[in-house]
PLY file of the C-alpha trace (Angstrom):
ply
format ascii 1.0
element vertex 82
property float x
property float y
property float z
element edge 81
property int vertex1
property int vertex2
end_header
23.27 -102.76 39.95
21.51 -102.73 37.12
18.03 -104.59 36.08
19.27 -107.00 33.62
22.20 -107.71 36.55
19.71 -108.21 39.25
17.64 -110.19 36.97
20.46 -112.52 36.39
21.16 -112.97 39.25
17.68 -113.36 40.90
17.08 -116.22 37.62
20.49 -118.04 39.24
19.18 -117.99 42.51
15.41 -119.28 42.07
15.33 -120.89 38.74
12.05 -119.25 38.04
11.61 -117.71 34.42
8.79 -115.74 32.76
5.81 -114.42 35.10
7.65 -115.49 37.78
11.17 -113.97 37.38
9.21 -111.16 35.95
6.94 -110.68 39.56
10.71 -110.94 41.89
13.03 -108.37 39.78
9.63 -105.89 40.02
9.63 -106.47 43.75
13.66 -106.53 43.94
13.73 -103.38 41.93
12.05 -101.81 45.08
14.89 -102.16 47.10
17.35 -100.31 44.04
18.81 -96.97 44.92
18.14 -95.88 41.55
14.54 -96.42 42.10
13.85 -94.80 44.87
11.95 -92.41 43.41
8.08 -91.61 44.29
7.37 -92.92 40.31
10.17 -95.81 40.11
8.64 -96.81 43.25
4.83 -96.51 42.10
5.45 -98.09 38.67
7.21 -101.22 40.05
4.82 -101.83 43.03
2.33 -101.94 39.80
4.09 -103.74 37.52
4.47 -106.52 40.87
0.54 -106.47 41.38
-0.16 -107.13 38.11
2.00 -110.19 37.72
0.45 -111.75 40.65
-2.50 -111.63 39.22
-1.65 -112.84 36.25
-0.08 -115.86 37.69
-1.81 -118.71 39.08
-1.88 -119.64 42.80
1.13 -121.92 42.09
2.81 -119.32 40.56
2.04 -116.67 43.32
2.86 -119.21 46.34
6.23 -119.78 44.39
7.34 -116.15 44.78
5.77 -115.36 47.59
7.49 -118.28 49.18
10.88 -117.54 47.33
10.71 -114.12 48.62
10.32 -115.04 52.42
12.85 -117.92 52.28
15.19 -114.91 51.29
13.83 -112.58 54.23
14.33 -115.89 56.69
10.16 -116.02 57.12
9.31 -119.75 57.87
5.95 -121.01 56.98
4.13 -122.89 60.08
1.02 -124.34 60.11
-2.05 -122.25 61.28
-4.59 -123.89 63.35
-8.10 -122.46 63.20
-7.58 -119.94 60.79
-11.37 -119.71 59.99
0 1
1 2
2 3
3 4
4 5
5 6
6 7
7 8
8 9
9 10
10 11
11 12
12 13
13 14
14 15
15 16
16 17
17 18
18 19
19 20
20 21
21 22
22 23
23 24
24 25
25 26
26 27
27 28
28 29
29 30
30 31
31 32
32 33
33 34
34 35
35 36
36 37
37 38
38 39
39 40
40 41
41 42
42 43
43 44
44 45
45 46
46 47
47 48
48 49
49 50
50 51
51 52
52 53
53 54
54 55
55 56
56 57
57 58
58 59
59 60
60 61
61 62
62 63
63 64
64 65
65 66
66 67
67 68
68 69
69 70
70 71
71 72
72 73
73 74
74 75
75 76
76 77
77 78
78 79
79 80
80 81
């Protein structure tokens, strides 16, 4: 699969554009045979840490939240976290 296909398809799937899309094709590109390698793999773990950062805690809570609905992670409330 290519980038542009998995982008595509990850845009169909959570509606999210710019920063956003940008932050889950880095992340999905991860899991992409033909980036397996030890600099694919560096450059895209990057590239996914720097669009978090870039994005505001909105932003980050949307992918992070997209990304766990697709791994079947369900929030639950934490009781005295602190």
């Amino acid at each position: 699969m290519s980038l542009v296909t998995m982008t595509d398809d990850l845009y169909k799937q959570s509606g999210f554009t710019g920063l956003r899309l940008q932050a889950l094709a880095s992340v999905a590109a991860l899991g992409l045979p033909e980036y397996a390698g030890a600099e694919h793999q560096t450059y895209f773990r990057e590239r996914f840490r720097q669009t978090l950062e870039t994005l505001d805690s909105e932003g980050v809570c949307d992918v992070v939240g997209f990304i766990a609905a697709q791994r079947g992670i369900k929030p639950e409330p934490v009781e005295n976290a602190i």
